[in-house]
VOZA-741257 format. One record per atom (N, C-alpha, C): residue number from 1; x, y, z; atom name. Coordinates in Angstrom, 1 decimal. Example, Ala and Ser with C-alpha at 12.3 -4.5 7.8 and 13.67 -1.06 7.14 Angstrom:
2
{site 1,{13.2,-5.7,7.8},N}
{site 1,{12.3,-4.5,7.8},CA}
{site 1,{13.2,-3.3,7.8},C}
{site 2,{12.8,-2.2,7.1},N}
{site 2,{13.7,-1.1,7.1},CA}
{site 2,{12.9,0.0,7.9},C}
//
This chain:
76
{site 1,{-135.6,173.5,89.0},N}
{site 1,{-136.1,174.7,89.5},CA}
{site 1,{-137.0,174.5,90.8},C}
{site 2,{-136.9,175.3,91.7},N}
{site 2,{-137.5,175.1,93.3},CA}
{site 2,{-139.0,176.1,92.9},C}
{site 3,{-139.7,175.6,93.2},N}
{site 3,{-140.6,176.3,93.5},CA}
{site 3,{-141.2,177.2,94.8},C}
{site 4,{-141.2,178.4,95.1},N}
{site 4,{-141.5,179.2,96.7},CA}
{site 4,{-143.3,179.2,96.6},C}
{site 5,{-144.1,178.9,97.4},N}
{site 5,{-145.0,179.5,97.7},CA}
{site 5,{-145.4,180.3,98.7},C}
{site 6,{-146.0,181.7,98.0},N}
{site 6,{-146.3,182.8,98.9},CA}
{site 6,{-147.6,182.9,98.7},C}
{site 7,{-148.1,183.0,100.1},N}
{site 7,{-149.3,183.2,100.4},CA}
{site 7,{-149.7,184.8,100.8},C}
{site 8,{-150.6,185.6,99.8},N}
{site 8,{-150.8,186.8,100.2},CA}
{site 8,{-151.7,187.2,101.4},C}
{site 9,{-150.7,187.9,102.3},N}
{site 9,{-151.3,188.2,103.5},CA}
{site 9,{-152.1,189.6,104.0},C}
{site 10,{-151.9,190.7,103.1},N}
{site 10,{-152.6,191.9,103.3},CA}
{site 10,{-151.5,192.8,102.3},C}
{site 11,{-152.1,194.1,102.2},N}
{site 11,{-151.7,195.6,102.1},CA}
{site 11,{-150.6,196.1,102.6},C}
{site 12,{-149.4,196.7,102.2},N}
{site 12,{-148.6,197.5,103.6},CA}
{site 12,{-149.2,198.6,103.8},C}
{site 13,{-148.4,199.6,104.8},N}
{site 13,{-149.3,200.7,104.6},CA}
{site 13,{-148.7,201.7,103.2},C}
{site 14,{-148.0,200.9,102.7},N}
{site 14,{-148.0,202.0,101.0},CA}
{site 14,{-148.9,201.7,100.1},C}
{site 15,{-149.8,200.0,100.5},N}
{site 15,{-151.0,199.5,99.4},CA}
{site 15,{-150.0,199.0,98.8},C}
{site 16,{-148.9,198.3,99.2},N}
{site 16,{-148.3,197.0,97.9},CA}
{site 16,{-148.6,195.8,98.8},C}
{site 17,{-148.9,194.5,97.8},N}
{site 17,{-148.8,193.3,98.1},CA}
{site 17,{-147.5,192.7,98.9},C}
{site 18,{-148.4,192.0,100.4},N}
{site 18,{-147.1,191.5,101.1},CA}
{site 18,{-147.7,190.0,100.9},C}
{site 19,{-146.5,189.2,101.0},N}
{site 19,{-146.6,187.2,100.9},CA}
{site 19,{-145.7,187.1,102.4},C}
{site 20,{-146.4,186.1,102.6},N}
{site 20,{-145.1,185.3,103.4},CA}
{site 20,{-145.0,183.7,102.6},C}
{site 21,{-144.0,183.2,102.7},N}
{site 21,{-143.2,182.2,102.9},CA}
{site 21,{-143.9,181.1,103.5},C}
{site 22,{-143.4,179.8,103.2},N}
{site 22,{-143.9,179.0,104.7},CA}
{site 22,{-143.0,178.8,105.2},C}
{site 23,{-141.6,179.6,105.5},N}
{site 23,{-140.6,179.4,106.6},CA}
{site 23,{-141.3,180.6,107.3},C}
{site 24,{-141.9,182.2,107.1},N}
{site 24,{-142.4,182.9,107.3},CA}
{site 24,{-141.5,184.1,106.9},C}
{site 25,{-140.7,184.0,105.8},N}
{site 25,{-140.5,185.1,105.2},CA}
{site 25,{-141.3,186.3,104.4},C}
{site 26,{-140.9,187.4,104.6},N}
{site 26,{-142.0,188.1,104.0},CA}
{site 26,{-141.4,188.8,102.9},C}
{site 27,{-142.2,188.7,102.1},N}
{site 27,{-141.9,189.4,100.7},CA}
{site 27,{-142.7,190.7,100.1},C}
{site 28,{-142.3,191.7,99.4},N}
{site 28,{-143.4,192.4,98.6},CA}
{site 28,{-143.0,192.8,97.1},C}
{site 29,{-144.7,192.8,96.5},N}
{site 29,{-144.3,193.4,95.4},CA}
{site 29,{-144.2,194.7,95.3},C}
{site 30,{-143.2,195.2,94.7},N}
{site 30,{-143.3,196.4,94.6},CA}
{site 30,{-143.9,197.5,93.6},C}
{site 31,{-143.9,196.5,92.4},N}
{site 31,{-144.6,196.5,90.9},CA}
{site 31,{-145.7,196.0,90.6},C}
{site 32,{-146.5,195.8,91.7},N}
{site 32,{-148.3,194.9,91.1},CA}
{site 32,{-148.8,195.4,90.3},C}
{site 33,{-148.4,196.1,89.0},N}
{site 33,{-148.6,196.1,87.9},CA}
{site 33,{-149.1,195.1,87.5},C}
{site 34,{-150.5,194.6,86.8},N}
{site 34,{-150.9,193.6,86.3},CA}
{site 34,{-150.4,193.2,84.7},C}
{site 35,{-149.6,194.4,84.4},N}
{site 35,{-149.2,193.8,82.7},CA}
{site 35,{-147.7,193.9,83.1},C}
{site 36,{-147.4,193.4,84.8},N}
{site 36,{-145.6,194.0,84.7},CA}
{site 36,{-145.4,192.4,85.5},C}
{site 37,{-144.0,192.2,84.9},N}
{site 37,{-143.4,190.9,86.2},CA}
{site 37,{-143.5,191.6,87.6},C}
{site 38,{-143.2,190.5,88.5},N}
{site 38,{-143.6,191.0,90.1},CA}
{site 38,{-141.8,191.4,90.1},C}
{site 39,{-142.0,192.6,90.9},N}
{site 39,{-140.7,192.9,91.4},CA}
{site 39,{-140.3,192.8,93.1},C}
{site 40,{-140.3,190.9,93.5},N}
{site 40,{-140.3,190.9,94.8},CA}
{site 40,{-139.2,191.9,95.6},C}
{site 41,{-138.8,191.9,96.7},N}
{site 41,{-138.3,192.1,97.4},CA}
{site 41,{-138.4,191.6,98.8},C}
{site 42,{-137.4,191.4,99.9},N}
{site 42,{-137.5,191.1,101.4},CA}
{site 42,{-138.5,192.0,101.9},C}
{site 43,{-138.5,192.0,102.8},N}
{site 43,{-139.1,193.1,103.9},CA}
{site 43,{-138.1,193.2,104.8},C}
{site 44,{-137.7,194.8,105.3},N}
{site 44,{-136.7,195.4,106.0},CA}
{site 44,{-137.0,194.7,107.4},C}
{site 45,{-135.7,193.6,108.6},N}
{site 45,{-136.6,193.4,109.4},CA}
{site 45,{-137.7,192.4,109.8},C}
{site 46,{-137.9,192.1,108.3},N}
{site 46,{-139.1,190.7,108.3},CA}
{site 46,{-140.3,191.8,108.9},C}
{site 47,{-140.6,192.8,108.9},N}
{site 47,{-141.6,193.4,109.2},CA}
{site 47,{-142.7,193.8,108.2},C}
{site 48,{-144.0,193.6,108.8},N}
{site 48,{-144.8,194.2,107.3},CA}
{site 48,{-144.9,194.9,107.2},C}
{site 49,{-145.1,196.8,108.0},N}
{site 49,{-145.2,197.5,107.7},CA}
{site 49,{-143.7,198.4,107.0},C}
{site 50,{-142.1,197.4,107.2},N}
{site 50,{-141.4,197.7,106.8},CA}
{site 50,{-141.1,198.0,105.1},C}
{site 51,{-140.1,199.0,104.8},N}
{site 51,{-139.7,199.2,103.6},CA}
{site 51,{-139.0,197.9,102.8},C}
{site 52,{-139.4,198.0,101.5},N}
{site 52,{-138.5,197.0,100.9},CA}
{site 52,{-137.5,196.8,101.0},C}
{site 53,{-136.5,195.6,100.9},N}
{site 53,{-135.3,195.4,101.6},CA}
{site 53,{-134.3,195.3,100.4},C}
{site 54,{-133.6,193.9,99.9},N}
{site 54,{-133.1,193.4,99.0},CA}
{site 54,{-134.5,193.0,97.9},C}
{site 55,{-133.9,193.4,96.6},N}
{site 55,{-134.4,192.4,95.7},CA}
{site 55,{-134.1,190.8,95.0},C}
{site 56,{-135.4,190.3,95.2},N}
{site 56,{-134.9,188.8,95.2},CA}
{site 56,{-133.6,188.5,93.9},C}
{site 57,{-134.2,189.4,92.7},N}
{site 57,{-133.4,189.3,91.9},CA}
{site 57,{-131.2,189.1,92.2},C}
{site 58,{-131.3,190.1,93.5},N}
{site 58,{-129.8,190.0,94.0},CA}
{site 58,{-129.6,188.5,95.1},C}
{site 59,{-130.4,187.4,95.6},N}
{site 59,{-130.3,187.1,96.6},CA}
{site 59,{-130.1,185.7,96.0},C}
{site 60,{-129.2,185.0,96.0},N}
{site 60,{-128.4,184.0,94.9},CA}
{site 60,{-129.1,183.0,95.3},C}
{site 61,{-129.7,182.7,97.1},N}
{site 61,{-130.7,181.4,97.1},CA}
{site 61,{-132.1,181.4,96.6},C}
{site 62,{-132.2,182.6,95.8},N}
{site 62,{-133.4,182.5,95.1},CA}
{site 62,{-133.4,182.1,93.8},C}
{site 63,{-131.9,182.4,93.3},N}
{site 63,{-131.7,182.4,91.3},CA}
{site 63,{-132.2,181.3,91.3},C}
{site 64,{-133.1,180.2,91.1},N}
{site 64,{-133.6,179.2,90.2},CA}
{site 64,{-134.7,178.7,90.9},C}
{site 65,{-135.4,180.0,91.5},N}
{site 65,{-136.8,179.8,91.9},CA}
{site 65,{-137.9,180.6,91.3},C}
{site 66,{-138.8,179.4,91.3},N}
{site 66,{-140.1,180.0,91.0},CA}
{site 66,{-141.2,179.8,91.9},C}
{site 67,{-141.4,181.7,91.9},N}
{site 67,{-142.7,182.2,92.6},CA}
{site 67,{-144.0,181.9,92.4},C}
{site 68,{-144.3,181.1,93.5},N}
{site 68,{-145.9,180.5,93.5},CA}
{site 68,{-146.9,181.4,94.3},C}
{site 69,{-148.0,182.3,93.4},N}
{site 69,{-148.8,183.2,94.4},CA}
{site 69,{-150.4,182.2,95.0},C}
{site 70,{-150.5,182.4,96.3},N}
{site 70,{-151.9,181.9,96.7},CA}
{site 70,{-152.3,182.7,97.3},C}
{site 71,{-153.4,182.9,97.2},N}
{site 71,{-154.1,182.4,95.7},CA}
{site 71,{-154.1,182.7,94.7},C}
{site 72,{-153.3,184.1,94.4},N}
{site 72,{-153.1,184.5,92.8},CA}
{site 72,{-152.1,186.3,93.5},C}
{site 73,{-151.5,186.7,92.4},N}
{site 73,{-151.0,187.5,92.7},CA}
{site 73,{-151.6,188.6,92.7},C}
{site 74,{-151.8,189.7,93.5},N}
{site 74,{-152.6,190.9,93.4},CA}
{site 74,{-151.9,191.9,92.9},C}
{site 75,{-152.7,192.6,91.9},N}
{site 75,{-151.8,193.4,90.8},CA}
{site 75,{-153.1,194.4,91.2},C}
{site 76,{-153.1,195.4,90.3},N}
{site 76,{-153.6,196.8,90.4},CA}
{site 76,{-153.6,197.1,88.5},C}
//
């Protein structure tokens, strides 16, 4: 299993958690639910204030990764 680490970089303007990547992909949660799994997604564009794109769950170079949050994931 690969491990990704995402580094949280701010708020979009909906107030969900954005990460980037260290290739500088950007991701969000859409579910920062703290009693919920994270429901990543791309960002439309690679932009931050963009809409969620694909979810990782459909994106087959992610099936046997694990999401590493730094410094921790921000839930609500």
């Amino acid at each position: 299993m690969e491990n990704l680490i995402l580094k949280y970089i701010g708020n979009d303007s909906n107030g969900r958690p954005v990460y980037e990547s260290e290739n500088g992909k950007l991701f969000v949660d859409t579910d920062p639910r703290k009693d919920r799994q994270p429901r990543l997604c791309t960002k439309l564009n690679n932009a931050f204030d963009a809409e969620p794109d694909t979810p990782v769950m459909h994106i087959k170079r992610y099936a046997d990764t694990e999401f590493v949050f730094e410094p921790e994931r921000v839930v609500w």
